[in-house]
SELUMVEX-711042 format. One line per 8 residues: number of its first residue (from 1); their letters; for each residue x, y, z of C-alpha. Coordinates in pm, whole numbers. Layout:
<rs>
NUM) A) X/Y/Z; ...
</rs>
This chain:
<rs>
1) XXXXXXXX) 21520/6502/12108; 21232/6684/11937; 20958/6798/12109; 20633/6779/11932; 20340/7024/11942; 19993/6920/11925; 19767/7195/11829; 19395/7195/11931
9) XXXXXXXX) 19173/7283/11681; 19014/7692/11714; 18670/7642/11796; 18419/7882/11520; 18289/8172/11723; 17924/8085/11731; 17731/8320/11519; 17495/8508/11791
17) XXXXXXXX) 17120/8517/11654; 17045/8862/11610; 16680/9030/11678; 16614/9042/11359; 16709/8748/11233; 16503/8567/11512; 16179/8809/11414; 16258/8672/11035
25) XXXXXXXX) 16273/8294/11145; 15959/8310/11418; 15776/8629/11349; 15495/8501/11144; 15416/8208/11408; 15483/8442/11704; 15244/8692/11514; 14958/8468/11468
33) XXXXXXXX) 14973/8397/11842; 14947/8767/11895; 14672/8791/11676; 14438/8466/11798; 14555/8618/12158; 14433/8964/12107; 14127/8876/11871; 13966/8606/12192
41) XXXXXXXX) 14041/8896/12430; 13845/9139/12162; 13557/8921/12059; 13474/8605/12311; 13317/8386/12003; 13717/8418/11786; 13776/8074/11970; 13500/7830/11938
49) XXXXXXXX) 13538/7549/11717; 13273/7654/11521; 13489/7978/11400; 13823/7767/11395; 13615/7585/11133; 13551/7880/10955; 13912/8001/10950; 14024/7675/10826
57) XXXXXXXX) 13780/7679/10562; 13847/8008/10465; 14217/7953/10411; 14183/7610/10229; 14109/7794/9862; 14340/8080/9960; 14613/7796/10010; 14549/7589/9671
65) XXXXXXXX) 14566/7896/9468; 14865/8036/9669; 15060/7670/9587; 15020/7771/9243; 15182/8103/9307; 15467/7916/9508; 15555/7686/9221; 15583/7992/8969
73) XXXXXXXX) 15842/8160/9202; 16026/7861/9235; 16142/7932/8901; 16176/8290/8932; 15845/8387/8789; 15555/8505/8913; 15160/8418/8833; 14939/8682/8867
81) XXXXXXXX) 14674/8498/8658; 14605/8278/8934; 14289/8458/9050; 14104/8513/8717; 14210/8060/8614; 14011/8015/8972; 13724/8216/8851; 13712/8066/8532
89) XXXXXXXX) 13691/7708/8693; 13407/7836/8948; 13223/7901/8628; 13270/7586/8428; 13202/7387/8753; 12833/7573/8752; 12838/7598/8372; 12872/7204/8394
97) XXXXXXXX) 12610/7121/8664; 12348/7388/8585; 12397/7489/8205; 12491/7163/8081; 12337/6925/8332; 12630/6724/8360; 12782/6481/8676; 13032/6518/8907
105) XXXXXXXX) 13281/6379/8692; 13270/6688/8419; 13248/6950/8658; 13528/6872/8789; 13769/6763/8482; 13640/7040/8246; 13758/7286/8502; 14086/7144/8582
113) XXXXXXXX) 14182/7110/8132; 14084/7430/8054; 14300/7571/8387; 14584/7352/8286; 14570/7516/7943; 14557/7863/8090; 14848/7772/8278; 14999/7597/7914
121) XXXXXXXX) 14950/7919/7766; 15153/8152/8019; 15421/7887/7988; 15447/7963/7606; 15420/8346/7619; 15698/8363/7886; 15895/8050/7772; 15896/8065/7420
129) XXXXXXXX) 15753/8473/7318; 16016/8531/7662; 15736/8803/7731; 15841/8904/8142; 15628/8685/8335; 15442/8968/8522; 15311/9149/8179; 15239/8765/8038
137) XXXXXXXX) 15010/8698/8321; 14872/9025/8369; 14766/9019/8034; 14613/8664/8055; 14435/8781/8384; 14277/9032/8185; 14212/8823/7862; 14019/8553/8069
145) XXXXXXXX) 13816/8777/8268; 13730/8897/7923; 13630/8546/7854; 13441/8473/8183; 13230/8828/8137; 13115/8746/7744; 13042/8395/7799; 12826/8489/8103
153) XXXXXXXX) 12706/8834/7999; 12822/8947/8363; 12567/8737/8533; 12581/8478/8774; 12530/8105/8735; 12288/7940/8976; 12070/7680/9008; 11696/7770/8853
161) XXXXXXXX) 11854/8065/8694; 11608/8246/8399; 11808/8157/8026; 11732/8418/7763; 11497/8179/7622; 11263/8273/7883; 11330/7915/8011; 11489/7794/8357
169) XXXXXXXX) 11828/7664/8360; 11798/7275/8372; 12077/7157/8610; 12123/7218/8947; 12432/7227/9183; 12458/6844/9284; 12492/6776/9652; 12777/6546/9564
177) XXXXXXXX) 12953/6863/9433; 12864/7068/9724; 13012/6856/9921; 13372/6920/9798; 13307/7249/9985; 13050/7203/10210; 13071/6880/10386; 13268/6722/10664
185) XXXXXXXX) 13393/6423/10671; 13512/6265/11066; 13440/6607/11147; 13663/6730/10928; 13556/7001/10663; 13633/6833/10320; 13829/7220/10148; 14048/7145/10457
193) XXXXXXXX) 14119/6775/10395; 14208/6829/10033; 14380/7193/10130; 14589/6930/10400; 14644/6644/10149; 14775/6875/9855; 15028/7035/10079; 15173/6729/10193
201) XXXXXXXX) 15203/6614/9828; 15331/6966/9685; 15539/6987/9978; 15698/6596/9916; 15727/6656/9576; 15930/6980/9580; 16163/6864/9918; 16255/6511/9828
209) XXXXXXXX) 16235/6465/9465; 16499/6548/9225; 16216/6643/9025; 16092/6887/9249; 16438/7003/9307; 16527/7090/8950; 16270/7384/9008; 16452/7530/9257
217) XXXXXXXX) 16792/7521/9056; 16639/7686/8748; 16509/7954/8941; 16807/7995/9130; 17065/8004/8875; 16895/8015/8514; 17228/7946/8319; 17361/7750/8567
225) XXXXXXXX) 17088/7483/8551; 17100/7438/8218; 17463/7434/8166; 17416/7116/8463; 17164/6954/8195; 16861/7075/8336; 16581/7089/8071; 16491/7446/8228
233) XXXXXXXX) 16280/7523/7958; 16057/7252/8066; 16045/7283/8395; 15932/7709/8393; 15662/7498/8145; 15594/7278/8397; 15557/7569/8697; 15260/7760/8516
241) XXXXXXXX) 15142/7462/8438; 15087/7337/8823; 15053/7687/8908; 14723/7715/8635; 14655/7337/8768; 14644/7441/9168; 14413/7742/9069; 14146/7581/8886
249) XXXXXXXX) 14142/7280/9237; 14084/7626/9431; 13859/7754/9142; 13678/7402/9150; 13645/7412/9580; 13531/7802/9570; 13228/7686/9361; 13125/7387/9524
257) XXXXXXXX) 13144/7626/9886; 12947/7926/9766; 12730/7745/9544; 12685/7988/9244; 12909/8076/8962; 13034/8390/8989; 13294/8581/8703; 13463/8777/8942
265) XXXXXXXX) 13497/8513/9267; 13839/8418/9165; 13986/8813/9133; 14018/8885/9522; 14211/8582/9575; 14470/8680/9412; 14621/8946/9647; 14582/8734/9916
273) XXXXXXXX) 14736/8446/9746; 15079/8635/9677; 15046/8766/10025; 15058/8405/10191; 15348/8359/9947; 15578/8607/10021; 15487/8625/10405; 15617/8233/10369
281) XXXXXXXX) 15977/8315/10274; 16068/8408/10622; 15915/8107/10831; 16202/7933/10972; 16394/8139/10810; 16324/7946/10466; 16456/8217/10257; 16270/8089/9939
289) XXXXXXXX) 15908/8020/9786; 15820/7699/10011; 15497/7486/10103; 15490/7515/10421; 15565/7897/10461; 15295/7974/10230; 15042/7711/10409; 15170/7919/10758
297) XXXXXXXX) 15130/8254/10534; 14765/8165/10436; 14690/8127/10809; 14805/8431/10936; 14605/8640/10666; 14321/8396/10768; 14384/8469/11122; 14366/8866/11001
305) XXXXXXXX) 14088/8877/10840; 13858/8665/11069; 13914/8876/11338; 13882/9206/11161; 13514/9058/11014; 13432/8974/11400; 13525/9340/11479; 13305/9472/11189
313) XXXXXXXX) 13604/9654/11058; 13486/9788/10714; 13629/9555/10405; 13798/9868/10250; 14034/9877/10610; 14080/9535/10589; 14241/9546/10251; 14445/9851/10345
321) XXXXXXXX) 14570/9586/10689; 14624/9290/10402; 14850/9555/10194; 15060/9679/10510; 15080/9301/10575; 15244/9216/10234; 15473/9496/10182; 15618/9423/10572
329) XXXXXXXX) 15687/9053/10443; 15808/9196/10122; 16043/9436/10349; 16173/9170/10511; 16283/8915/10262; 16454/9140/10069; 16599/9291/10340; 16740/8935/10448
337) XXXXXXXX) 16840/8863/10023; 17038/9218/10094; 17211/9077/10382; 17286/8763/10261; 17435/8863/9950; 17634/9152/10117; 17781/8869/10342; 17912/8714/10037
</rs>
């Protein structure tokens, strides 16, 4: 008679969470917390709604024009054009209204074409020229600042403003416009509703849509994807396209909050925009350009820089605190890629 052995199955060591993996995962939240924690302690008014408000305002543009950033890194590229397509929609917005003395309607769809075509036009430099996508967008920064400083002769647009005709400008900014950036709505300031409702449609699109998904393959594995049928071609197209399309929304908000058209209100976005970006990689240990990192990302610098205004900290420190900021998240995510692909 045979006796028969019944093996259990070896239960998988668990893999212990190390320090730094949980500082990767939960740092940024956890850090935020610090922040808010040590800011109320600092300054007794960091707290009140009326400043929560602010923060939230604050963040909404950062945010829009950061989504644009997150789309171009899905696809392994990066749009550093971002800041100068949001200043160039601030100015058609007031070019629109004050210039032209057009509605709602055209300062907000004039914007949005020409940022789409900005975005049209880094698609066919990198796609098609396959200029690097850092020199293609530096180079369009520069080429539509250009733009923005001969159309406007480096002045401002404003309501009432003196033409060289000796004449007054004959539009003004439209309180319908104003309040895309100024008004509330249940309480609610309007940047943050549409801030809220284009990250839960960015965020839907790239999670649970093949669509969305094919972005992620073709920046993961270029040759891969198209070998699988992916039209990646298109879809690095389609990337600078949103990303142009999210700037000139933020470009678009910016004016209708400040009021005045200014060339160079887009330009310190843009550091601030790849800062939320990258600081987004590591939120929940994400690993990868994602909505909801970036929308956490745009928070914390929010948080930052707040806090560091309510302290009267000079602007000059505060970029020096944004920079130490960025290259930490940088650190860190390529710290984890390095580990990751080490473990493979």
């Amino acid at each position: 008679m045979s006796a028969e052995y019944v093996t259990e199955p070896v239960a998988k060591p668990k893999r212990k969470i190390s320090v730094f993996d949980f500082f990767y995962k939960y740092g940024t939240v956890l850090m935020i917390f610090v922040i808010m924690i040590i800011f109320s302690i600092a300054t007794p008014n960091f707290l009140t709604g009326e400043n929560i408000s602010d923060i939230l305002r604050s963040i909404s543009i950062v945010t829009l024009i950061a989504l644009g950033v997150t789309i171009s890194l899905t696809v392994n590229g990066l749009d550093l054009s971002v800041g100068s397509t949001a200043g160039l929609a601030t100015i058609l917005s007031a070019s629109m209204l004050v210039l032209h003395r057009q509605e709602i309607a055209f300062a907000i769809i004039v914007p949005i074409i020409a940022s789409l075509l900005i975005g049209l036009v880094n698609a066919f430099l990198v796609v098609k020229v396959k200029i690097p996508d850092i020199l293609a967008t530096l180079s369009m920064m520069f080429i539509v600042q250009g733009i923005l400083l001969t159309y406007t002769k480096g002045s401002a647009i404003y309501t009432n403003m003196p033409l060289p005709s000796g004449d007054r400008a004959p539009g003004i900014f439209i309180p319908s416009f104003l309040a895309l950036g100024q008004g509330h709505l249940l309480g609610i300031p309007v940047p943050v509703i549409i801030m809220l409702l284009t990250v839960l449609l960015v965020h839907i699109v790239f999670s649970y849509t093949k669509f969305g998904r094919f972005f992620y393959v073709t920046g993961g594995n270029i040759e891969a994807a198209r070998l699988s049928g992916v039209p990646v071609n298109r879809y690095r197209m389609y990337a600078y396209m949103f990303s142009g399309l999210l700037a000139g929304i933020g470009g678009v908000v910016l004016a209708a909050r400040i009021g005045v058209g200014e060339v160079n209100a887009g330009s310190p976005f843009l550091m601030d925009a790849v800062a939320a970006t990258y600081i987004g990689f590591s939120v929940f240990g994400a690993g990868k350009p994602n909505v909801f990192g970036t929308l956490i990302g745009s928070i914390l610098i929010g948080v930052l820089l707040n806090g560091l205004t309510m302290l009267n900290v000079p602007y000059y420190m505060q970029d020096i605190i944004k920079g130490a900021v960025l290259a930490g998240a940088l650190a860190l995510t390529y710290h984890r890629s390095k580990q990751t692909s080490t473990a493979v």
